[in-house]
KEMAR-704585 format. One record per residue (C-alpha): residue in three letters; residue number from 1; x, y, z. Coordinates in Angstrom, 1 decimal, decimal comma. Each point is the difference from the previous one (the first is absolute). Example, Ala and Ser with C-alpha at 12.3 -4.5 7.8 and 13.67 -1.06 7.14 Angstrom:
["ALA"; 1; [12,3; -4,5; 7,8]],
["SER"; 2; [1,4; 3,4; -0,7]],
//
This chain:
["UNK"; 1; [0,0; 0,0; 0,0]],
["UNK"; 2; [1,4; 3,2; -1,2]],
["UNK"; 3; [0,9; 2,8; 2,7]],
["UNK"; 4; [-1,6; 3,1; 0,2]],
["UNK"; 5; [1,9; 3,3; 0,4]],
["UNK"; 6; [-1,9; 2,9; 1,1]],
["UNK"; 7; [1,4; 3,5; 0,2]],
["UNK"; 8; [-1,3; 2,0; 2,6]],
["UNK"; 9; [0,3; 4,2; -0,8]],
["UNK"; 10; [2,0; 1,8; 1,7]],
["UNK"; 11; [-1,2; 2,3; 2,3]],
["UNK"; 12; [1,1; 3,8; -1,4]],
["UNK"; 13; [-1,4; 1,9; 2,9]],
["UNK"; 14; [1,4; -2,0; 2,8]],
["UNK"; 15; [3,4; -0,2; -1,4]],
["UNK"; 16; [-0,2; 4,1; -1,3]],
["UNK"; 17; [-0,7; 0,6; 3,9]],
["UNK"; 18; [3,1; -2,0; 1,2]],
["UNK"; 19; [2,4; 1,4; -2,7]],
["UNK"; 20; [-0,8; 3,6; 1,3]],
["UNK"; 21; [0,2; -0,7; 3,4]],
["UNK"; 22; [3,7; -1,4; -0,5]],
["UNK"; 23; [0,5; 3,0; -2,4]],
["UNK"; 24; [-1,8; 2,2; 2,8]],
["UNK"; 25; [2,5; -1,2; 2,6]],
["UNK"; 26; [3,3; 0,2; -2,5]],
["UNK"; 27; [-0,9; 3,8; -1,0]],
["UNK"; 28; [-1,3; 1,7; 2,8]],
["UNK"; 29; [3,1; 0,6; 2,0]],
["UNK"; 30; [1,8; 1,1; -3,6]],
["UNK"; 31; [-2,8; 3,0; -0,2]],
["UNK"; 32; [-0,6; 1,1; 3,9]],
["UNK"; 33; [4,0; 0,0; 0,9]],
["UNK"; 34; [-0,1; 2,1; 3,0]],
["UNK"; 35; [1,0; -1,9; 3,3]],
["UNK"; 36; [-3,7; 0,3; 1,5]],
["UNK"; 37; [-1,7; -1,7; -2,9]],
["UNK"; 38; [1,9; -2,5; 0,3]],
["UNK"; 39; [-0,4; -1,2; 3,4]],
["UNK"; 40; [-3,6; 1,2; -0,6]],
["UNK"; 41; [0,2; -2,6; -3,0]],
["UNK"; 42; [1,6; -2,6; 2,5]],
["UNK"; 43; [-2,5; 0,1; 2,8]],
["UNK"; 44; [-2,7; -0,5; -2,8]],
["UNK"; 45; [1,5; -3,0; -1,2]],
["UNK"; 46; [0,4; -1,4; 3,5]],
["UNK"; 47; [-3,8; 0,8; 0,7]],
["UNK"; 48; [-1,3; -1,9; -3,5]],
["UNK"; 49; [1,9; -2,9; 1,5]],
["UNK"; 50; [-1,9; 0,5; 3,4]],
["UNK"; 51; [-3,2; 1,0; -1,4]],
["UNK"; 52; [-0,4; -3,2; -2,4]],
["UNK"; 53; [1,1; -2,4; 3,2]],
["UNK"; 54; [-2,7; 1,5; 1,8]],
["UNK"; 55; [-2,6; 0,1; -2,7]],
["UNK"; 56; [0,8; -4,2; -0,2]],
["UNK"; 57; [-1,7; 0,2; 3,3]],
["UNK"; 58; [-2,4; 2,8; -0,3]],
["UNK"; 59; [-1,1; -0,1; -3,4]],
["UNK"; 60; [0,7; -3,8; -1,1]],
["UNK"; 61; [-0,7; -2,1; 3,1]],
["UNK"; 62; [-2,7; 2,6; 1,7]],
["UNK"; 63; [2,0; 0,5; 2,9]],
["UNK"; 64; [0,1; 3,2; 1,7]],
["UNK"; 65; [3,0; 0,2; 1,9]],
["UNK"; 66; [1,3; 2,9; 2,3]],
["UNK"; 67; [3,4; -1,4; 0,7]],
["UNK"; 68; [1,8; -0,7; -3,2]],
["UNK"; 69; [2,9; 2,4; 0,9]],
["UNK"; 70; [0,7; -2,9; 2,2]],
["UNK"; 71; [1,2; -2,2; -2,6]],
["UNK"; 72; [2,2; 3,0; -1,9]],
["UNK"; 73; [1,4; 1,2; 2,9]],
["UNK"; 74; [1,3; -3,2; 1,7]],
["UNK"; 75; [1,3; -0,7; -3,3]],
["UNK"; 76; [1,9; 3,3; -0,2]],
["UNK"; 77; [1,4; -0,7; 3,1]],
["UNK"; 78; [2,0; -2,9; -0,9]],
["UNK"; 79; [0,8; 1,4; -3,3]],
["UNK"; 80; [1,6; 3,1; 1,9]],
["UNK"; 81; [2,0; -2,9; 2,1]],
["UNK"; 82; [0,7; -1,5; -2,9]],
["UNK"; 83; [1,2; 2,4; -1,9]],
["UNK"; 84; [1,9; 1,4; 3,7]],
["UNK"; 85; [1,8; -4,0; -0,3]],
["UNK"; 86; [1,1; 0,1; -3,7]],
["UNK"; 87; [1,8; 3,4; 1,1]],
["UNK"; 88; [1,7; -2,1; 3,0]],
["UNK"; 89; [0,7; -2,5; -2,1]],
["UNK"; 90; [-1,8; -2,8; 2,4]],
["UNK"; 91; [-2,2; -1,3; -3,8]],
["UNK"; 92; [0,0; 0,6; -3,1]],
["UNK"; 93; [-2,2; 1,7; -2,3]],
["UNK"; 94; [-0,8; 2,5; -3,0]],
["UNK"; 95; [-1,6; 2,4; 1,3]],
["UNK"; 96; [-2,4; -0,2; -3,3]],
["UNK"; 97; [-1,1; -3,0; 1,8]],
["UNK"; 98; [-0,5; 2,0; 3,4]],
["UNK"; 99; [-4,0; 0,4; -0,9]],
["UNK"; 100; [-0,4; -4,0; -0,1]],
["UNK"; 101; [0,8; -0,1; 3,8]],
["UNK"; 102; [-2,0; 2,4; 1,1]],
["UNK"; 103; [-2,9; -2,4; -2,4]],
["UNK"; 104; [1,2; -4,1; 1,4]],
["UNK"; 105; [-0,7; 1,7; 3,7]],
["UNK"; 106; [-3,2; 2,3; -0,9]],
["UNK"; 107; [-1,4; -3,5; -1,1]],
["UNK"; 108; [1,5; -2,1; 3,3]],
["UNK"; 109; [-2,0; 2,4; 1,8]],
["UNK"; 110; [-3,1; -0,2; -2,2]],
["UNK"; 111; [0,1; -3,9; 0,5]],
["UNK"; 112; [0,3; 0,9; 4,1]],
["UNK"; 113; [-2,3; 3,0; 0,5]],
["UNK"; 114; [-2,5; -1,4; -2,9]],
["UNK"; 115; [-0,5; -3,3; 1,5]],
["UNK"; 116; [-1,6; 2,3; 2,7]],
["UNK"; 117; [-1,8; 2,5; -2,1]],
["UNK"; 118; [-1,6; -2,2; -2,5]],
["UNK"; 119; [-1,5; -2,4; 2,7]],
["UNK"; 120; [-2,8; 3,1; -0,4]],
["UNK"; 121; [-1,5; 2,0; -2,7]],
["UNK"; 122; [-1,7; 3,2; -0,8]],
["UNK"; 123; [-0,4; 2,5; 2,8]],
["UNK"; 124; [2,2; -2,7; 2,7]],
["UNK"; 125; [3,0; -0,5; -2,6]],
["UNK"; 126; [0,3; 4,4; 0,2]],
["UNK"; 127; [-0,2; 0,0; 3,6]],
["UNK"; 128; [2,7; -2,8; 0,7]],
["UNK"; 129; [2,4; 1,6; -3,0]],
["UNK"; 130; [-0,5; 3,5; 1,9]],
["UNK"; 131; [0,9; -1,5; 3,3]],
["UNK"; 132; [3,1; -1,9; -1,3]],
["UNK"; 133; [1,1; 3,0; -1,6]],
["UNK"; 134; [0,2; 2,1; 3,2]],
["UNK"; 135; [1,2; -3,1; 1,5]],
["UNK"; 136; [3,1; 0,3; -2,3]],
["UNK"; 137; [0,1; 3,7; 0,3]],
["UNK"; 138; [0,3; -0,1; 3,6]],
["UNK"; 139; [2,6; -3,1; -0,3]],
["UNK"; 140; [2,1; 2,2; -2,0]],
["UNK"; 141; [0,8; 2,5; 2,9]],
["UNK"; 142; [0,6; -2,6; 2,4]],
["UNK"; 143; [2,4; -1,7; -1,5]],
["UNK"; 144; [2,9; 2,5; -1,1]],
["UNK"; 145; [2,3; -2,7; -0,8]],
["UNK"; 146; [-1,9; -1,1; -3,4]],
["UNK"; 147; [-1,9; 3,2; -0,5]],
["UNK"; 148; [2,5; 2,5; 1,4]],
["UNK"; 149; [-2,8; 2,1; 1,8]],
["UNK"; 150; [-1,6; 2,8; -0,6]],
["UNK"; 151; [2,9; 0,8; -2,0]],
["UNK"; 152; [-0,3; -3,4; -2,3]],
["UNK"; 153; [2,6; -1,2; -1,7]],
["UNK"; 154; [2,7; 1,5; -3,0]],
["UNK"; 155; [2,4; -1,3; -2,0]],
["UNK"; 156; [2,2; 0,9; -3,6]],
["UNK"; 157; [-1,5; -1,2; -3,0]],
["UNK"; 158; [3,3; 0,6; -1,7]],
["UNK"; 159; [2,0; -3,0; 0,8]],
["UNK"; 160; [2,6; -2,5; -2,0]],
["UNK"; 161; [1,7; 1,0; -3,1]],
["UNK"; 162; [-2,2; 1,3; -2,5]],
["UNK"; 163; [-1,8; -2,3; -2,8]],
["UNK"; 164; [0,6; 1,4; -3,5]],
["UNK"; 165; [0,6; 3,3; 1,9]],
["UNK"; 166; [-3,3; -0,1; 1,8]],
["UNK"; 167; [0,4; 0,7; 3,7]],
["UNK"; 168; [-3,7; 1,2; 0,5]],
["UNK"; 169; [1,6; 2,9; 1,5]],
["UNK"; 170; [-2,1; 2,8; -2,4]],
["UNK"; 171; [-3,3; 0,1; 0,2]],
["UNK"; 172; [-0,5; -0,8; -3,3]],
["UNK"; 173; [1,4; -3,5; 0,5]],
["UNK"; 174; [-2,3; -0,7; 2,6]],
["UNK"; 175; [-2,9; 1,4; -2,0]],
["UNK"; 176; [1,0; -2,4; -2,8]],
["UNK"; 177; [0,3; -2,8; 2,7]],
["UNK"; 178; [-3,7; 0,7; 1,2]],
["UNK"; 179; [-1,6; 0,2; -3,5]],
["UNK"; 180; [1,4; -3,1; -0,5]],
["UNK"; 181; [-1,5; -2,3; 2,6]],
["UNK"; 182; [-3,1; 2,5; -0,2]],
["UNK"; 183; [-0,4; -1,3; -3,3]],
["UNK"; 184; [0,9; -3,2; 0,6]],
["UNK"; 185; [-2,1; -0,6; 2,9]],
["UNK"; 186; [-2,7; 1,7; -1,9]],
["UNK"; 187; [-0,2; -2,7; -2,5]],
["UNK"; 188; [0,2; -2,9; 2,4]],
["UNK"; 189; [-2,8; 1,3; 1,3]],
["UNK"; 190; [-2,0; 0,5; -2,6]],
["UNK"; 191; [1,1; -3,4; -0,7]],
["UNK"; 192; [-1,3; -1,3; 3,4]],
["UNK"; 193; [-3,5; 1,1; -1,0]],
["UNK"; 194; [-0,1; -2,1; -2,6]],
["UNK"; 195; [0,7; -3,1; 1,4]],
["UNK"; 196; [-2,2; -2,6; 1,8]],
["UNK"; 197; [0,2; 1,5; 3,2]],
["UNK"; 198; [-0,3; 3,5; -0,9]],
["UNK"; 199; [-3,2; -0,9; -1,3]],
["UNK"; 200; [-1,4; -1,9; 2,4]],
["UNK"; 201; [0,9; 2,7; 2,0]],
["UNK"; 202; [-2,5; 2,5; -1,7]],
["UNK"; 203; [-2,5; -2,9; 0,7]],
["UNK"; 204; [0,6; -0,2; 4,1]],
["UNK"; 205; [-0,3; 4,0; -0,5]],
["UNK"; 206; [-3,1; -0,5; -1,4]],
["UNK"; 207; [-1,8; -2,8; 0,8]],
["UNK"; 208; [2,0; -1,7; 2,9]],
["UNK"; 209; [-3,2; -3,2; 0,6]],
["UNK"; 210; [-0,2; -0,9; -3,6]],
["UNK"; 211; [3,8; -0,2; 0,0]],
["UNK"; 212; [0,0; -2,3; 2,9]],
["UNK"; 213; [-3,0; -1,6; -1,3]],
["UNK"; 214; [1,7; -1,1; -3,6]],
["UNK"; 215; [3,6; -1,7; 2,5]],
["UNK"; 216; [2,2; 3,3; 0,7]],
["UNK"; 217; [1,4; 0,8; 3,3]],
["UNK"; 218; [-1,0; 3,6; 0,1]],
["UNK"; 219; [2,6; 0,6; 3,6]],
["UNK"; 220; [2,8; -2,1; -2,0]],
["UNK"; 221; [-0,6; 2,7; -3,5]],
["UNK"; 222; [0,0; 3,3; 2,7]],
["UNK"; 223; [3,3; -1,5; 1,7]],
["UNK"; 224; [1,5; -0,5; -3,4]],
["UNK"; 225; [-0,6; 3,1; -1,4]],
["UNK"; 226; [0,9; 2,0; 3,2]],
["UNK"; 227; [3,7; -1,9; -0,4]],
["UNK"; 228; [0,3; 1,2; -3,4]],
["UNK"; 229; [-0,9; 2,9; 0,3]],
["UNK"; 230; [2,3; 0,7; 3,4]],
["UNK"; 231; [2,8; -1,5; -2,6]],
["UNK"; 232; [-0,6; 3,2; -2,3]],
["UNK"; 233; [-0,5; 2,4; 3,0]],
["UNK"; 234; [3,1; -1,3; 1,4]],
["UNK"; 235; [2,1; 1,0; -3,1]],
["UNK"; 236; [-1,6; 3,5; 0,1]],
["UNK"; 237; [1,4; 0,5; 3,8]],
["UNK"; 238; [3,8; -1,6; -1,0]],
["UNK"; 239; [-0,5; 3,3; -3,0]],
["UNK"; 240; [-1,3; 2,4; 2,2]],
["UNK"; 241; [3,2; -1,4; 2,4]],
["UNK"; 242; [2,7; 0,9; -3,3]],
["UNK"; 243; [-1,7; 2,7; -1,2]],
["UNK"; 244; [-0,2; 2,1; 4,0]],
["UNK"; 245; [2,8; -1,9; 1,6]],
["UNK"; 246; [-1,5; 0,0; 3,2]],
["UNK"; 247; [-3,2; -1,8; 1,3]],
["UNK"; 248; [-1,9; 1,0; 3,2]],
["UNK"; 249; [-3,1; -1,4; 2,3]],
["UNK"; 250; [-2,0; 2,5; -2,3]],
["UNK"; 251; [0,2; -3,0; -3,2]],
["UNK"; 252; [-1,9; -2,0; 2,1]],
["UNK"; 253; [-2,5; 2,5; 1,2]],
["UNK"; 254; [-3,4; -0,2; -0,6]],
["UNK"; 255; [0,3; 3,7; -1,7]],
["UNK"; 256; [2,0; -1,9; -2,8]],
["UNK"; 257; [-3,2; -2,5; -0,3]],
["UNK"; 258; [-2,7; 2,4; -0,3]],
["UNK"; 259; [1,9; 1,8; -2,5]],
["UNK"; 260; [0,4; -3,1; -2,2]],
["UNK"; 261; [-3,9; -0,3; 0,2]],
["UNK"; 262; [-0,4; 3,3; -0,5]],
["UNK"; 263; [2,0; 0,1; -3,6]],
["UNK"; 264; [-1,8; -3,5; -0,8]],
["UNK"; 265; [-3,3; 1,5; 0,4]],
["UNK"; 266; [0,7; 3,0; -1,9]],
["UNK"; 267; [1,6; -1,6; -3,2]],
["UNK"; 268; [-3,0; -2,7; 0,1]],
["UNK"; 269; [0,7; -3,3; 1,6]],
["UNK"; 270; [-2,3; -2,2; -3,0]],
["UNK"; 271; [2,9; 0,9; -2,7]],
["UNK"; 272; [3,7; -1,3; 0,1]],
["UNK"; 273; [1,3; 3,3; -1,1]],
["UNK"; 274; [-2,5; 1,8; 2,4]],
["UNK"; 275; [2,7; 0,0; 3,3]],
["UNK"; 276; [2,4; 1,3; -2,5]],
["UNK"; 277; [-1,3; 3,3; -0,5]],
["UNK"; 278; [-1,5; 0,0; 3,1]],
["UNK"; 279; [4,0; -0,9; 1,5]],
["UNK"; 280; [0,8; 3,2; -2,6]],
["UNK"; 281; [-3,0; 2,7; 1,8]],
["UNK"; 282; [1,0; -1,1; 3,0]],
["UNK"; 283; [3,5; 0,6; 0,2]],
["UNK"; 284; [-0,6; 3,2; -1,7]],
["UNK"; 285; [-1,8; 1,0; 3,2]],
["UNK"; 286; [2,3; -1,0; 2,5]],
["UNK"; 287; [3,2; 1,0; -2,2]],
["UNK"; 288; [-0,9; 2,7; -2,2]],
["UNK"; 289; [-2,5; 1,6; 1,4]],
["UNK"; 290; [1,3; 0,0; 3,6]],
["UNK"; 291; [3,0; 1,8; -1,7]],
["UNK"; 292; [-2,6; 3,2; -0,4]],
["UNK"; 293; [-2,9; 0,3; 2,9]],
["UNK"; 294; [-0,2; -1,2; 3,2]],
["UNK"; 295; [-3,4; -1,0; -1,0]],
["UNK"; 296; [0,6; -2,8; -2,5]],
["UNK"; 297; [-1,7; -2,5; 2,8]],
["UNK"; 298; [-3,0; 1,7; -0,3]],
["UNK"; 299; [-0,3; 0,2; -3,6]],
["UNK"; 300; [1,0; -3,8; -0,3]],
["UNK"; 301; [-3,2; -1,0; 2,8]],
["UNK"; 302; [-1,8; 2,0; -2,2]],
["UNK"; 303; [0,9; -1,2; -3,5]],
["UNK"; 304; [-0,4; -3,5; 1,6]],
["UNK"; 305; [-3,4; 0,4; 1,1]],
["UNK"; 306; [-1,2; 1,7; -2,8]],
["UNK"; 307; [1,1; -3,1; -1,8]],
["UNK"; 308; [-1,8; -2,5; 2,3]],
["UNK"; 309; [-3,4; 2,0; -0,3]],
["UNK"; 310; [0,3; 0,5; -3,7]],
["UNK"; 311; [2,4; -2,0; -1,1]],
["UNK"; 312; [0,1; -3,0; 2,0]],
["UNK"; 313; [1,7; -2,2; -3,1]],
["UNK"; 314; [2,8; 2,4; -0,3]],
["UNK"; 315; [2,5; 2,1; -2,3]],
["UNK"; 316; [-0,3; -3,4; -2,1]],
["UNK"; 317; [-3,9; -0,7; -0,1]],
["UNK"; 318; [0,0; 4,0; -1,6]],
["UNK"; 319; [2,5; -0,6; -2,4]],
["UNK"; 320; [-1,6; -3,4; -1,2]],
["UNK"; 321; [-3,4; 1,6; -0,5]],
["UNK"; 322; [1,7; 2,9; -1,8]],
["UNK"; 323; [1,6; -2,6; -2,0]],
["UNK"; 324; [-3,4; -1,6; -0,8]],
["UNK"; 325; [-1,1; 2,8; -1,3]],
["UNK"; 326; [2,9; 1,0; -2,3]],
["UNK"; 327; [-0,4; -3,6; -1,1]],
["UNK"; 328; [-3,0; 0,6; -1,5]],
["UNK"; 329; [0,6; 3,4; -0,9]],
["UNK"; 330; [-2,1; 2,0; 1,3]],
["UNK"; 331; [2,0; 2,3; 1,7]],
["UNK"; 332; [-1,5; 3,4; -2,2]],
["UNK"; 333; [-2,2; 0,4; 2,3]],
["UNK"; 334; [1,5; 0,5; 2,9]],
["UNK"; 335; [2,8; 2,0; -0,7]],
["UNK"; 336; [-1,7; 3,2; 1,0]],
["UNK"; 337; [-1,5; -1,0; 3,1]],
["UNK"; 338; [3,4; -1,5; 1,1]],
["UNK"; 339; [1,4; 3,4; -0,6]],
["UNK"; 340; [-2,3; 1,9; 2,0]],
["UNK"; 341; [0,3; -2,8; 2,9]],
["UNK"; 342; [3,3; 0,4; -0,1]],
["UNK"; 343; [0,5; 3,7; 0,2]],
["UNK"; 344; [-3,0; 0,7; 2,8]],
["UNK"; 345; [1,9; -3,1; 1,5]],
["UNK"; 346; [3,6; 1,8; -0,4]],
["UNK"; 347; [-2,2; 3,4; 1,5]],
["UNK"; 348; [-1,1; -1,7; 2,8]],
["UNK"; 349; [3,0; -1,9; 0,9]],
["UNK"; 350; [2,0; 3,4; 0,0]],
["UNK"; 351; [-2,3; 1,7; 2,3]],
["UNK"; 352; [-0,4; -2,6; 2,7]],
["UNK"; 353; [3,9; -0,1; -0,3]],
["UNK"; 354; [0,4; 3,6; 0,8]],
["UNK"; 355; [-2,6; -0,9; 3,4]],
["UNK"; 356; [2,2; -2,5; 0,9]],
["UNK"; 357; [3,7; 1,2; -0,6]],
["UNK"; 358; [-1,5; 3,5; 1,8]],
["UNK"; 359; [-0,7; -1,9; 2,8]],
["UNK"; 360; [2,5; -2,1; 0,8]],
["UNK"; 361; [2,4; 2,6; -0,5]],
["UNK"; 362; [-1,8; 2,3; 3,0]],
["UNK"; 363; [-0,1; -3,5; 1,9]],
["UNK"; 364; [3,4; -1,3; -0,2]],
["UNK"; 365; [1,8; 2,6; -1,0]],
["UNK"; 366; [-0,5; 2,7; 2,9]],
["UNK"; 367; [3,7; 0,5; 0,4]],
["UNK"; 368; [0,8; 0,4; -3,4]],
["UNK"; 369; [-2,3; 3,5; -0,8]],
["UNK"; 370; [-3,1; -0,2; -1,8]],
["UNK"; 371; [1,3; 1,2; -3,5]],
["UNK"; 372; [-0,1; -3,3; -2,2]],
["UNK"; 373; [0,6; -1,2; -3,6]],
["UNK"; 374; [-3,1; -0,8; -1,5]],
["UNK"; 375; [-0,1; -1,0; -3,9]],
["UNK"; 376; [3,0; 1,6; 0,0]],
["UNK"; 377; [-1,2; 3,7; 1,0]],
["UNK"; 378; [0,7; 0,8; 3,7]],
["UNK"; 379; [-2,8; 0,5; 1,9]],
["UNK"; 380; [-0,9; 0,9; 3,8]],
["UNK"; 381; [-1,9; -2,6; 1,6]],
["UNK"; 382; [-0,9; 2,1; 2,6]],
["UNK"; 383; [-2,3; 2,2; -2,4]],
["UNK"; 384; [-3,4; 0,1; -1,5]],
["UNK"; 385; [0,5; 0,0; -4,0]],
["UNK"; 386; [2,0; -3,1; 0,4]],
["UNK"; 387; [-2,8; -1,9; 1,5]],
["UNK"; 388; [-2,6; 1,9; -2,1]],
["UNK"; 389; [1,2; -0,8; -3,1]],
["UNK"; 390; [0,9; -3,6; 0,6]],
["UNK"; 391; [-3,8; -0,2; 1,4]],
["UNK"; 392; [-1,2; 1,2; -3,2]],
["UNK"; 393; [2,1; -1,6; -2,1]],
["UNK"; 394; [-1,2; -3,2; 2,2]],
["UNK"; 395; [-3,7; 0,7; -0,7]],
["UNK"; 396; [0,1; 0,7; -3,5]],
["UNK"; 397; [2,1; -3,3; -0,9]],
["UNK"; 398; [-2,8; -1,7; 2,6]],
["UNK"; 399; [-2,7; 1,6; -2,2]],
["UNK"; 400; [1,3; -0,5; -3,4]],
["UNK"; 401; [1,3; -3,8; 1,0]],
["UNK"; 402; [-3,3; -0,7; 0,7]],
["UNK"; 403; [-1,5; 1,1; -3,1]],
["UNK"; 404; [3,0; -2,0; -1,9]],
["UNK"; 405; [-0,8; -2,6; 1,7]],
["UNK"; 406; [-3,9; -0,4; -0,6]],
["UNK"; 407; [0,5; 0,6; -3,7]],
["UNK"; 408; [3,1; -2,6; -0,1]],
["UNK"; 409; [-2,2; -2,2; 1,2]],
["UNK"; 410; [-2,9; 0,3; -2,4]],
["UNK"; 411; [2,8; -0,3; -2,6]],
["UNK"; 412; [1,5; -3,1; 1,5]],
["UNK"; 413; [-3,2; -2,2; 0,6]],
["UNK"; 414; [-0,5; 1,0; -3,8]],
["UNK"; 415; [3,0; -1,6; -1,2]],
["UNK"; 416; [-0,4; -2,8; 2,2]],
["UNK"; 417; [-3,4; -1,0; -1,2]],
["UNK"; 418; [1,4; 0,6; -3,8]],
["UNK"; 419; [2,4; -2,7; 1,0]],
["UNK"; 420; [-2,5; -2,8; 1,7]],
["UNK"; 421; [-1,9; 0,6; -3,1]],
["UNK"; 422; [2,5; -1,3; -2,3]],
["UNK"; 423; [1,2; -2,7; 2,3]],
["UNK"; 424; [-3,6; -0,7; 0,1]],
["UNK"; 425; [-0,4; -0,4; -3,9]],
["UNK"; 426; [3,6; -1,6; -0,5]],
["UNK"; 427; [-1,7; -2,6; 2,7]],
["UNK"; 428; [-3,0; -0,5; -2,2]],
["UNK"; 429; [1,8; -0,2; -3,3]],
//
């Protein structure tokens, strides 16, 4: 009997989204060269890597967990010995390979805290990850001899004779270093998802009886999945450890896991590249924006929860129904709308920005005077037009945002009942 070959297509998209990544991730640093972007671009790499390990849990298995900075910071912690006993010269290894350490012990810890955690589900599994994580925490200050205290642990990155003159010494070399796992670890990821167990992982997320029911051990998929996904968490503590050269009680803290949870949620936990951005927006926050205002905590609570309320899928979920629509090209319409969105939006945003930056600088800044730099033009906090103008500007961007938004929306359930209609008919035909 003759053999059949079948050729399966190759998936363009999929492959188009990879191949800019890696381009992404080989450019960058070549176009923003100044010493801030860099480690900017180096934190974000080391937050995709946490972000996707936590989304394995969070997004994948169903598990909401509140202490995953367990997992990356123990793991950092033996990286930064590690990489402290390839200085002494007590083992040896590159310090390329420095990030795998900090991954074998994230997952030894996932197989010893998970057999714990995973006895439970749900609400229970939170509360027991939450305790263990202060359990950690507090671990971490009383025992200085592992964790060095409140004032961790450091150690010199830059050790051995340099490998094809690499000595990860400039920051470039360890931003190269970082995109390299982050990639890497990206795509074993993704491939995890599509693999027996990362499937039947979205099936104990969603329907944990009728996987039990057809022979799966739901507790033995959780415990499985928490390993793995410790493993990649792991190797985003032993980078964090290279990249800062210093690890503290604060990589275990429970500060660390909210704000993993935090970027998941915001960059959409139901798509694979959705902790990505989210990883991206927020370390923008915490890097960037903390660079300018004191305020940047505020406007990321507020960013997040106006996600949750009106964007509970994410920066993803908006992007794939933008993409739905430019699929079937009916994008004309809404051009205009999103224009005036966006400016009553950019209106708005400026005057409640003024509000805020006006007073925190009266607030925290007492000592300093009340003259201020706002929107580049200095300003006295302390007067009425300052406050009267951002007030107005606040209401009229409130007023025309809301008119935007009413007419975008008119616009938008248009186009989306242009585009049931034709899946409708494409159905029928």
């Amino acid at each position: 009997m003759a053999a059949t070959v079948r050729f399966a297509p190759h998936d363009v998209g999929r492959w188009l989204v990879w191949g800019l990544t890696a381009l992404a991730f080989v450019v960058l640093p070549l176009v923003f060269t100044k010493g801030f972007a860099i480690t900017l671009l180096s934190q974000m790499g080391i937050a995709i890597v946490f972000a996707l390990s936590y989304n394995m849990l969070f997004g994948q298995g169903g598990m909401l967990s509140f202490g995953h900075a367990v997992y990356s910071g123990l793991g950092a912690f033996f990286a930064i010995h590690a990489l402290n006993w390839v200085g002494d010269g007590r083992i040896w290894i590159p310090v390329s390979l420095i990030p795998l350490v900090g991954g074998v012990f994230g997952a030894l810890f996932g197989v010893l805290f998970g057999y714990v955690t995973t006895k439970k589900a749900g609400t229970p599994f939170a509360m027991i990850t939450l305790g263990i994580g202060e359990m950690v925490f507090a671990a971490s200050l009383m025992f200085p001899g592992f964790f060095g205290g409140e004032g961790g642990i450091s150690g010199n990155r830059v050790v051995g004779e340099p490998v094809l003159g690499v000595s990860y010494g400039p920051a470039i070399e360890v931003y190269y270093l970082i995109a390299a796992w982050c990639f890497v670890c990206m795509l074993a990821m993704y491939a995890f998802t599509r693999t027996p167990l990362g499937r039947i992982a979205n099936a104990v997320r969603d329907n944990p009886e009728r996987a039990e029911f057809i022979g799966y051990d739901t507790r033995r998929v959780r415990f499985l999945v928490l390993v793995v996904s410790a493993f990649f968490a792991g190797i985003s503590g032993g980078l964090s450890a290279i990249n800062f050269e210093i690890v503290t009680a604060e990589n275990v803290s429970a500060l660390r896991s909210g704000g993993v949870l935090l970027a998941t949620v915001i960059g959409g936990a139901s798509v694979f590249f959705g902790p990505v951005l989210g990883a991206i927006i927020f370390t923008f926050f915490v890097i960037a924006l903390s660079e300018y205002t004191k305020a940047w905590q505020l406007y990321l609570g507020v960013f997040f929860v106006l996600m949750v309320m009106y964007a509970p899928g994410g920066v993803a979920s908006l992007i794939l129904m933008n993409l739905r629509v430019a699929a079937h090209r009916l994008f004309g319409p809404l051009w205009t709308p999103y224009a005036r969105l966006l400016a009553a939006a950019a209106v708005l945003l400026a005057g409640v920005t003024a509000l805020v930056e006006l007073s925190y600088h009266l607030t925290l800044n007492v000592d300093g005077g009340t003259r201020m730099k706002l929107f580049g033009a200095e300003v006295d906090a302390a007067d009425v037009l300052p406050w009267a103008i951002a007030a107005a500007v606040t209401l009229a961007g409130a007023l025309a945002f809301e008119a935007a938004r009413r007419g975008f929306a008119r616009a938008w359930s248009g186009v989306q009942v242009q585009i049931e209609e034709r899946i409708r008919r494409a159905g029928a035909a």
